[in-house]
N, C-alpha and C positions, 0 to 999 in steps of 0.2 A: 529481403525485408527492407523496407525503409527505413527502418530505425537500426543505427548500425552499431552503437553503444550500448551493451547489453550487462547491468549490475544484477548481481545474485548473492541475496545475503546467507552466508552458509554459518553452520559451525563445523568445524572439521572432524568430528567427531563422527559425522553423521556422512560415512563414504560413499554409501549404497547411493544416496542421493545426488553428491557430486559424480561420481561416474555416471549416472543417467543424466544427468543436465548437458558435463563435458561434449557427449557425443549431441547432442541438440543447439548447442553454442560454443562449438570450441576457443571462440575469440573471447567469451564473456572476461568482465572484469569480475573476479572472485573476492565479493568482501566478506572476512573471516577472521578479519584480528581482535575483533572485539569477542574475546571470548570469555567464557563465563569462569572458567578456570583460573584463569589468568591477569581479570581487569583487576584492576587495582583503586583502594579506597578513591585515590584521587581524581580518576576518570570518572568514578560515579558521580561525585559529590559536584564537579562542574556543571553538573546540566540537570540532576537529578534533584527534586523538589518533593518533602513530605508535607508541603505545606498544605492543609484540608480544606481552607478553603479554597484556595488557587485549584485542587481537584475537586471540589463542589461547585464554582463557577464552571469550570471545563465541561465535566459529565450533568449534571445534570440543566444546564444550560440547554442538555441537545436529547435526550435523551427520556420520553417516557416512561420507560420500563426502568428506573434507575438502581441500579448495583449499588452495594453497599462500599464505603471508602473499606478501600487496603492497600496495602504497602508495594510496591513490584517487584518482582523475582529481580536475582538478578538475571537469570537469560532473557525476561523484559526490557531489562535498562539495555543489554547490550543489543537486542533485538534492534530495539530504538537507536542507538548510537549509531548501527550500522545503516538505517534509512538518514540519518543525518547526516550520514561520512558521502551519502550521495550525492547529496546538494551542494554539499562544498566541493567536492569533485567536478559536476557539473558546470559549476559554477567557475571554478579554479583555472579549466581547463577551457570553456568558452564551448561546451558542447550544449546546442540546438534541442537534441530529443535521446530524452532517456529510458531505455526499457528496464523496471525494476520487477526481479521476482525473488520470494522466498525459496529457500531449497525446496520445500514441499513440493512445490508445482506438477504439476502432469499435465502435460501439454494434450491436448485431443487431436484428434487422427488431422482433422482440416487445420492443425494450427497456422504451420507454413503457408498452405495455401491461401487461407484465408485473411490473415493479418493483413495483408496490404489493401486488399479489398474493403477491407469494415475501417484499415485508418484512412484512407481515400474517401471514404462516405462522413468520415466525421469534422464537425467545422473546425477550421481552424482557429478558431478562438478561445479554444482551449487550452483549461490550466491542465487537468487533471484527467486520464482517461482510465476509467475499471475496466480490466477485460477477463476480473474472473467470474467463476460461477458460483460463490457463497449464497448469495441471495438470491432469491427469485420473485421479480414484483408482486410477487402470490403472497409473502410472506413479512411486506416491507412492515406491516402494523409492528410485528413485536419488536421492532428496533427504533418504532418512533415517527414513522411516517406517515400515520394518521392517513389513511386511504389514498394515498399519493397518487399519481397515475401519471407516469415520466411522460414527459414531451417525447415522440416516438418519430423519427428521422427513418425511411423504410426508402432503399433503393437496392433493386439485385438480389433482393433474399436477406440483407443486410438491415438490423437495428439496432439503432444509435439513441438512446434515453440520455437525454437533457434532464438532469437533474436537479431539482429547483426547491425543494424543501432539505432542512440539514435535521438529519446529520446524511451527508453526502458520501460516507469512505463504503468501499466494499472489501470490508479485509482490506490486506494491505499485500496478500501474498502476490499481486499481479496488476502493474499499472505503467501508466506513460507521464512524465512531466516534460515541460520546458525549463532551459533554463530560465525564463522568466518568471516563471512559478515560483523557482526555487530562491532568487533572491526574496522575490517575497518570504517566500515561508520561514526565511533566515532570520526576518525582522521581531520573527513572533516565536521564537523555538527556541527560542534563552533557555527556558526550563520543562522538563517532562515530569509530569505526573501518573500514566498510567500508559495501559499500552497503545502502541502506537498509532494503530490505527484510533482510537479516541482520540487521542493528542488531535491526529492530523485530523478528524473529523471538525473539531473546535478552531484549528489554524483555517481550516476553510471557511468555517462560517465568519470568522470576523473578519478574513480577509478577503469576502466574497468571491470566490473563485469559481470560474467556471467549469463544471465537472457532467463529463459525460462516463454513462456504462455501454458497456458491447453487451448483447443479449439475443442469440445464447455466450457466455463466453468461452475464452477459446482456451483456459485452462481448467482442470481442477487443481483444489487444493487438499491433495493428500492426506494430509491430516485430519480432515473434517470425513472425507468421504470415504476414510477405513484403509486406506492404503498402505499410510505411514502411521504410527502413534504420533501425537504432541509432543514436540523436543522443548516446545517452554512452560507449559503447564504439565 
């Protein structure tokens, strides 16, 4: 693989998962201290905001179809804390390119094979890259996308959608950053109000970033597709 830094946000609770990852990344970094059991008032209260409007500018800022304001679980907030604990890592440590997946993941059969091939095809002007399979351009209306129809990069069997109306996150169980991304996103991530992929959806649009999706992608996400139950809802 070309990306050789591999974060995986886990709760440890949930083994079945980690022993299936293990053997797919033995080297990954394992973030799992943010746990829901165990965070404490004061890690919440750093970062975590019930401010409603500060979550009515966020969500429905991007968002058509808009959800009603509610408060985050906390394996929300720690969810969140642990896509935060990436950046500053990233960042901390001077690393280039980060591959971030939630435990859920289910890698597909060509994942290996394919990965380097579809990040070889995508420009390098990238902040952000999806490489899961939650949505499908079939479906982009009910999340806001008003008929959208991605910029379509097609080399090899391989496409690469340029992403140009927000809200731009695909889930958040499967993506690539740069460290440059990530100072950015440092400057605008003081406070969370919901979950995370919303956050980052809203940290992208004001910080215009550029975001591509892999399509088809090269993971699923367990949880949606019956595999695993939902460890935060």
């Amino acid at each position: 693989m070309r990306i050789n830094n591999i974060y995986i946000i886990h709760w440890k609770e949930l083994r079945d998962r980690r022993e299936y990852l293990e053997k797919q990344f033995p080297n990954a970094h394992w973030v799992d201290f943010y746990d829901r059991n165990t965070i404490t008032t004061e890690d919440i209260t750093k970062v975590y905001s019930k401010n409603k409007n500060l979550w009515d500018k966020r969500i429905h800022s991007l968002y058509n179809n808009k959800p009603a304001y509610q408060e985050m679980r906390i394996s929300e907030i720690c969810n969140s804390l642990s896509h935060i604990y990436v950046l500053d890592h990233m960042i901390n440590n001077n690393i280039e390119y980060g591959l971030v997946l939630e435990d859920d993941v289910i890698l597909k059969v060509e994942f290996f094979n394919k990965f380097d091939e579809y990040f070889d095809q995508t420009p390098k002007d990238f902040d952000i890259i999806f490489l899961g399979s939650s949505f499908s351009p079939q479906i982009l209306d009910s999340v806001g996308f008003e008929n959208e129809k991605p910029t379509i990069k097609h080399q090899n069997g391989v496409f690469v959608y340029e992403k140009f109306r927000n809200p731009k996150t695909r889930c958040v169980d499967a993506y690539i950053l740069k460290k440059s991304t990530c100072e950015k996103i440092k400057t605008v991530s003081k406070e969370i109000v919901s979950a995370y992929d919303h956050d980052l959806a809203y940290f992208i649009k004001e910080l215009e970033l550029k975001v591509y999706w892999w399509e088809p992608g090269l993971v699923f996400q367990g949880s949606q597709s019956g595999y695993y139950g939902s460890s935060i809802r």
